[in-house]
Backbone as a chain_set.jsonl record, in Angstrom:
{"seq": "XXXXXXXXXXXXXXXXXXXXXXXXXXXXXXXXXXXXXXXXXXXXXXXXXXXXXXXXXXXXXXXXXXXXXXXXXXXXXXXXXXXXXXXXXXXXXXXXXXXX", "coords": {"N": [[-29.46, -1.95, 42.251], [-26.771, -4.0, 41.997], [-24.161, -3.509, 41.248], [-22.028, -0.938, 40.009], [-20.907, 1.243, 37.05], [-18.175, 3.617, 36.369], [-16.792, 5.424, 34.551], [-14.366, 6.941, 33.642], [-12.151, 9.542, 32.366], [-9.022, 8.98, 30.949], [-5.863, 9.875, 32.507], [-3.314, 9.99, 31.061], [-2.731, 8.948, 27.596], [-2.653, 5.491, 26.896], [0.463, 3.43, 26.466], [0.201, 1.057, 25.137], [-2.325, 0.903, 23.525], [-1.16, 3.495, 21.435], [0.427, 1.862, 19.517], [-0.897, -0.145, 19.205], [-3.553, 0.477, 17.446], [-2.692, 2.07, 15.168], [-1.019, 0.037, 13.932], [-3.329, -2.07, 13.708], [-4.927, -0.746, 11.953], [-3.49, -0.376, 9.578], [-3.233, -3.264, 9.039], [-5.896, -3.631, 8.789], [-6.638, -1.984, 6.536], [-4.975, -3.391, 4.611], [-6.263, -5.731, 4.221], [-9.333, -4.971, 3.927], [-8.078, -3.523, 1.042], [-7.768, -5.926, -0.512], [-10.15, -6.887, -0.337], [-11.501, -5.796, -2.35], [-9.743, -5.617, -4.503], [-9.984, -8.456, -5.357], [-12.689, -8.566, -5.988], [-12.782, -7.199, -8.435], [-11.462, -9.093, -9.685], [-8.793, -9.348, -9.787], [-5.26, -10.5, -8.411], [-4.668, -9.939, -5.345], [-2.342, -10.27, -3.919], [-0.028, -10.071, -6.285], [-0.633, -7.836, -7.186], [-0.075, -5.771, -4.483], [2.43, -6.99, -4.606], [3.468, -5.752, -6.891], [3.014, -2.487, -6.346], [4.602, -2.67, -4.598], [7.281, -2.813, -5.535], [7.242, -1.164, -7.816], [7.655, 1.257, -6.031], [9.602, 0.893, -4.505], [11.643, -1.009, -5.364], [13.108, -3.706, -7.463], [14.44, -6.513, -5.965], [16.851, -6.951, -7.555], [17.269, -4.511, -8.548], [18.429, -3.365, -6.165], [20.662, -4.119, -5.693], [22.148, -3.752, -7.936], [22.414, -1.094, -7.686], [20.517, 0.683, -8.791], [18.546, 2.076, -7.812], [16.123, 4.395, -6.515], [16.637, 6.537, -8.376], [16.648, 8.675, -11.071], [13.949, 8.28, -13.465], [14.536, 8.603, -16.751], [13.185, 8.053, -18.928], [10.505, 8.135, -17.614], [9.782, 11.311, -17.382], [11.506, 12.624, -15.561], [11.772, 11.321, -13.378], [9.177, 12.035, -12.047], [6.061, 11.272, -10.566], [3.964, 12.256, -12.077], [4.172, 11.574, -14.825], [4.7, 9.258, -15.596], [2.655, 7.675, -16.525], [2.782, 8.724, -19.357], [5.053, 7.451, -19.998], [4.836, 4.561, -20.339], [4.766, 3.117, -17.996], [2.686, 2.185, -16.85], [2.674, -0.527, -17.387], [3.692, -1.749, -15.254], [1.305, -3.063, -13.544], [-0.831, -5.189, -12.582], [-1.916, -7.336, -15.129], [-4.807, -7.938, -14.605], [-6.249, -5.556, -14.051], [-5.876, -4.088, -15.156], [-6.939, -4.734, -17.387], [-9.176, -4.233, -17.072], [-10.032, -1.989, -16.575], [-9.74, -0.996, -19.918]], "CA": [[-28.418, -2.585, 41.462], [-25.686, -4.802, 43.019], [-22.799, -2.789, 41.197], [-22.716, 0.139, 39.239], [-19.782, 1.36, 36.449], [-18.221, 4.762, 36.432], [-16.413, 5.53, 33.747], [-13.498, 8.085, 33.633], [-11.171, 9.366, 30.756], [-7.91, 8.587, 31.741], [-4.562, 11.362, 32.223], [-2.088, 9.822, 29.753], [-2.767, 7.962, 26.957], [-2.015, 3.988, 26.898], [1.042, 3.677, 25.536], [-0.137, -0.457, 24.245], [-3.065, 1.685, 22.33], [-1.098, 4.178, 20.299], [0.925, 1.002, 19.029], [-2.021, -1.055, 18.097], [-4.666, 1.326, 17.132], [-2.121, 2.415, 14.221], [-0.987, -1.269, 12.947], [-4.923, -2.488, 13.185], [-5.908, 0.3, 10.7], [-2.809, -0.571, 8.237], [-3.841, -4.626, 8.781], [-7.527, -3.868, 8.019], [-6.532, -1.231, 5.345], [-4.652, -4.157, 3.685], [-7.611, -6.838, 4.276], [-9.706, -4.362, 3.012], [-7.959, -3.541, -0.151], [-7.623, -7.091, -0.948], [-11.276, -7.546, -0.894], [-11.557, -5.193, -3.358], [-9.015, -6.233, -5.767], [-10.82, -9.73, -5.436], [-14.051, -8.699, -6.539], [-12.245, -7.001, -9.368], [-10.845, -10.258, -10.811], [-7.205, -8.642, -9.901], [-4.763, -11.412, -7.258], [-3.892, -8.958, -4.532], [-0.847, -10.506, -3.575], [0.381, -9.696, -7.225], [-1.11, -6.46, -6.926], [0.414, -5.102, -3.468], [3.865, -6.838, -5.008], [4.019, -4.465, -7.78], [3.473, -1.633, -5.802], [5.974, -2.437, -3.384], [8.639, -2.865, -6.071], [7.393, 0.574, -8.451], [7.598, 1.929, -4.854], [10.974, 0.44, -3.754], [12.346, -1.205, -6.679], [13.195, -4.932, -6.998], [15.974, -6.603, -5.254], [18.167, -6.623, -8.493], [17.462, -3.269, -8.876], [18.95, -3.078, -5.099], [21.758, -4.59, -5.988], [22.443, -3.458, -8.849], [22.763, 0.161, -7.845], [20.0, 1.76, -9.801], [17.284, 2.5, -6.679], [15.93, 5.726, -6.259], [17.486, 7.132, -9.535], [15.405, 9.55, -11.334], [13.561, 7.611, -15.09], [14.552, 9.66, -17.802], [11.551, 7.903, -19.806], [9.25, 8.707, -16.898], [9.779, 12.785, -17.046], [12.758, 12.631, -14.638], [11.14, 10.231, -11.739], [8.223, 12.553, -11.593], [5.146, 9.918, -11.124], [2.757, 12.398, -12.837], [4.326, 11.413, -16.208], [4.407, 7.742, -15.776], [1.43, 6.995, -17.575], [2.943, 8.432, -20.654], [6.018, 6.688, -20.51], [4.115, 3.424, -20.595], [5.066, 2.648, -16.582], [1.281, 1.118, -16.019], [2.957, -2.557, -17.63], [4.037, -2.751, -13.679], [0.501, -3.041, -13.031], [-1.258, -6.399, -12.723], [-2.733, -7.494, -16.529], [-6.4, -8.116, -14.889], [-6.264, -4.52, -13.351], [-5.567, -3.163, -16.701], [-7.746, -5.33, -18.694], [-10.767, -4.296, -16.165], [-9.834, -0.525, -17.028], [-10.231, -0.818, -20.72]], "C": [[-27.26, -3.0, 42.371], [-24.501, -3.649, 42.665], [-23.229, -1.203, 40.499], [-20.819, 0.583, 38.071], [-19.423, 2.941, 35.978], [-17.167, 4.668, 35.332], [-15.494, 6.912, 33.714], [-12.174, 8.422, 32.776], [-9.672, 9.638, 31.486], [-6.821, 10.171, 31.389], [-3.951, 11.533, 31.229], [-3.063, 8.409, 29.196], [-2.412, 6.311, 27.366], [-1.161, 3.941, 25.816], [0.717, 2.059, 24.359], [-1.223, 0.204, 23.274], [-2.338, 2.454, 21.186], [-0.191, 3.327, 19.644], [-0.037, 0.076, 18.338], [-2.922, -0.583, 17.051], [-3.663, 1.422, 15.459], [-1.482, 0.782, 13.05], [-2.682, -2.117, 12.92], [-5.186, -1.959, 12.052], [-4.678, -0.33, 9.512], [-3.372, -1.742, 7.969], [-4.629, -5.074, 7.987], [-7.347, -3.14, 6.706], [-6.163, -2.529, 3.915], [-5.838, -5.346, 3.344], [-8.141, -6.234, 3.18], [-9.531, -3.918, 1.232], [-7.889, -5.042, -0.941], [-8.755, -7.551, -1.032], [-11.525, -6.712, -1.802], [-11.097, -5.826, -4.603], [-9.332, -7.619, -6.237], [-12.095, -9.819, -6.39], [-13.606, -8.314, -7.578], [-11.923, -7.866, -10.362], [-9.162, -9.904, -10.617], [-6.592, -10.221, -8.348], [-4.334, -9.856, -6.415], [-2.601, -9.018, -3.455], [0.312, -9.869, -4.964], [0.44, -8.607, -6.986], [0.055, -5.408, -5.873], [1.939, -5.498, -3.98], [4.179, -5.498, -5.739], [4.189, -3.087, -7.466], [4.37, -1.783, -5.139], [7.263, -2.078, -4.449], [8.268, -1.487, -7.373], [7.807, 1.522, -7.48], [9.44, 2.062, -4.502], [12.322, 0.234, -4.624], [12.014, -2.411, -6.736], [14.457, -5.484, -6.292], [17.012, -6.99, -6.525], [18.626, -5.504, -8.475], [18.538, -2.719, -7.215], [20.154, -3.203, -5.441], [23.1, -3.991, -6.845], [23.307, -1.669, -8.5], [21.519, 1.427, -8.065], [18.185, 1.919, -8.881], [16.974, 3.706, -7.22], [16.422, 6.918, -7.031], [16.375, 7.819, -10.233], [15.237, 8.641, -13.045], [13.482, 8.576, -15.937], [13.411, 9.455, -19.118], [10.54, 8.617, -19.34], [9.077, 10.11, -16.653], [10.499, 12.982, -15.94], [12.238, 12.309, -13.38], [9.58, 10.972, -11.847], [6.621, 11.589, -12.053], [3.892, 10.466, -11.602], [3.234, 11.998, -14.126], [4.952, 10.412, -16.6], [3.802, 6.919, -16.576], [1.819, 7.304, -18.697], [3.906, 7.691, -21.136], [5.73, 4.725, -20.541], [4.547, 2.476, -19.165], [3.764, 2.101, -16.394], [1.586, -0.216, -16.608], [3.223, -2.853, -16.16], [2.537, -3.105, -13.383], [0.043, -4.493, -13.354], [-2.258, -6.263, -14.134], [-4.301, -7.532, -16.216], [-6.797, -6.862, -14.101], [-6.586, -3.638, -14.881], [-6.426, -3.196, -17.95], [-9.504, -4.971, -17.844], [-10.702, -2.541, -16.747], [-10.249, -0.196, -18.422], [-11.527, -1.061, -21.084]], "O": [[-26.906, -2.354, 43.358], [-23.974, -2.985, 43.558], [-24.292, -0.583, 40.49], [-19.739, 0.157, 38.481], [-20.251, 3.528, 35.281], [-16.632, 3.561, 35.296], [-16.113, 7.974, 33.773], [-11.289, 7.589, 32.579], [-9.414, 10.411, 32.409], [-6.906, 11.069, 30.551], [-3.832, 12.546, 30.54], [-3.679, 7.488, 29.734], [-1.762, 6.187, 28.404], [-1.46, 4.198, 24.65], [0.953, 2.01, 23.152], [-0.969, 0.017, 22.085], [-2.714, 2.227, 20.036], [0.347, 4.058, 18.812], [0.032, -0.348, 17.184], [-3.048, -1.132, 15.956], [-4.118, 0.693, 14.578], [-1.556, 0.63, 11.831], [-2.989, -2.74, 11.903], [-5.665, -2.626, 11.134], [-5.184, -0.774, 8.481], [-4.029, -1.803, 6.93], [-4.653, -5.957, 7.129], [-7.892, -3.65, 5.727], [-6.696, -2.638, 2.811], [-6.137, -5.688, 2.2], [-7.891, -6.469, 1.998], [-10.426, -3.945, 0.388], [-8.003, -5.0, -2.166], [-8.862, -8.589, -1.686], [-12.267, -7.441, -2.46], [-11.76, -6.384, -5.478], [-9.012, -7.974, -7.372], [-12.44, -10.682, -7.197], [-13.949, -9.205, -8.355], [-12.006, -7.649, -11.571], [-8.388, -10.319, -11.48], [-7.388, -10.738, -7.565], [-3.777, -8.895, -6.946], [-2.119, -8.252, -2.621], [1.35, -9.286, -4.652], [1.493, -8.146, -6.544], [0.806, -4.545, -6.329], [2.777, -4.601, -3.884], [4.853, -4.532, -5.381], [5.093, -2.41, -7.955], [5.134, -0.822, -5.049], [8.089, -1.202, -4.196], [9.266, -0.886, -7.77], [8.299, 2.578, -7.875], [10.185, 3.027, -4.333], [13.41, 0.809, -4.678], [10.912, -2.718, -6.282], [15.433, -4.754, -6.121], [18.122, -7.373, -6.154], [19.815, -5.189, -8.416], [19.285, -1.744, -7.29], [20.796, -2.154, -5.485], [24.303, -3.838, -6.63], [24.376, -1.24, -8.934], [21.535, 2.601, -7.693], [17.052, 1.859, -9.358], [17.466, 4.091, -8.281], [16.602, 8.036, -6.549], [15.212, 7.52, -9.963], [16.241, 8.402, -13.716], [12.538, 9.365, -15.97], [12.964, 10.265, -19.929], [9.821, 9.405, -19.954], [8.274, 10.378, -15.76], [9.908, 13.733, -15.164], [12.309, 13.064, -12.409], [8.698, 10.134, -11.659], [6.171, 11.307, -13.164], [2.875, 9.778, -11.677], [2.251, 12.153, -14.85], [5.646, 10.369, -17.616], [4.139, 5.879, -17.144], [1.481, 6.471, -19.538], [3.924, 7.25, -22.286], [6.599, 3.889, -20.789], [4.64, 1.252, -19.259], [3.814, 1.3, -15.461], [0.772, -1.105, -16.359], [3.047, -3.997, -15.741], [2.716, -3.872, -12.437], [0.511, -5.014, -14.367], [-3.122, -5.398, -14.277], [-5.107, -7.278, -17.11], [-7.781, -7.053, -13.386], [-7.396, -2.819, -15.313], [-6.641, -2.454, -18.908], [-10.614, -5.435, -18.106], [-11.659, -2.142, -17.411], [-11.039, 0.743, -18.516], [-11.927, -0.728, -22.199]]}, "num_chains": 1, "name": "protein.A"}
């Protein structure tokens, strides 16, 4: 053989790896969920909005003041008792209508 390839595991990490390696996986995570919500019949731009803003809020709600405030409907913020206070309307209608 003309060459030959040795292979050796390096001292320190790369620090350009533990920067990519970690936004690839969110990237594909998001790809990924978006082919999902596709085959579903759901838009997953809609979709990932609404979480962001049950998550965050909206930017009125920024504005406004009333972020991160605990929902006295929702069992005082706590998001196991969401579903009874009728918090799944944030959810996209063909998410909801695939559920029933």
């Amino acid at each position: 053989m003309p060459f030959s390839v040795k292979l050796e595991k390096r001292l320190e990490p790369s620090q350009t790896i533990a920067y990519i390696v970690p936004v690839a996986s969110f990237v594909l995570a998001l790809l990924f969920g978006a082919a999902l919500l596709t085959l579903v019949g759901a838009n997953p731009w809609q979709t990932y909005r609404a979480m962001l803003e049950g998550a965050f809020g909206t930017p009125a709600q920024w504005r406004a003041g009333r972020v991160l405030q605990p929902d006295r409907d929702a069992g005082q913020g706590h998001p196991a008792y969401a579903h009874r206070a009728g918090s799944l309307h944030r959810l996209p209608h063909a998410i909801l209508e695939h559920w029933r």
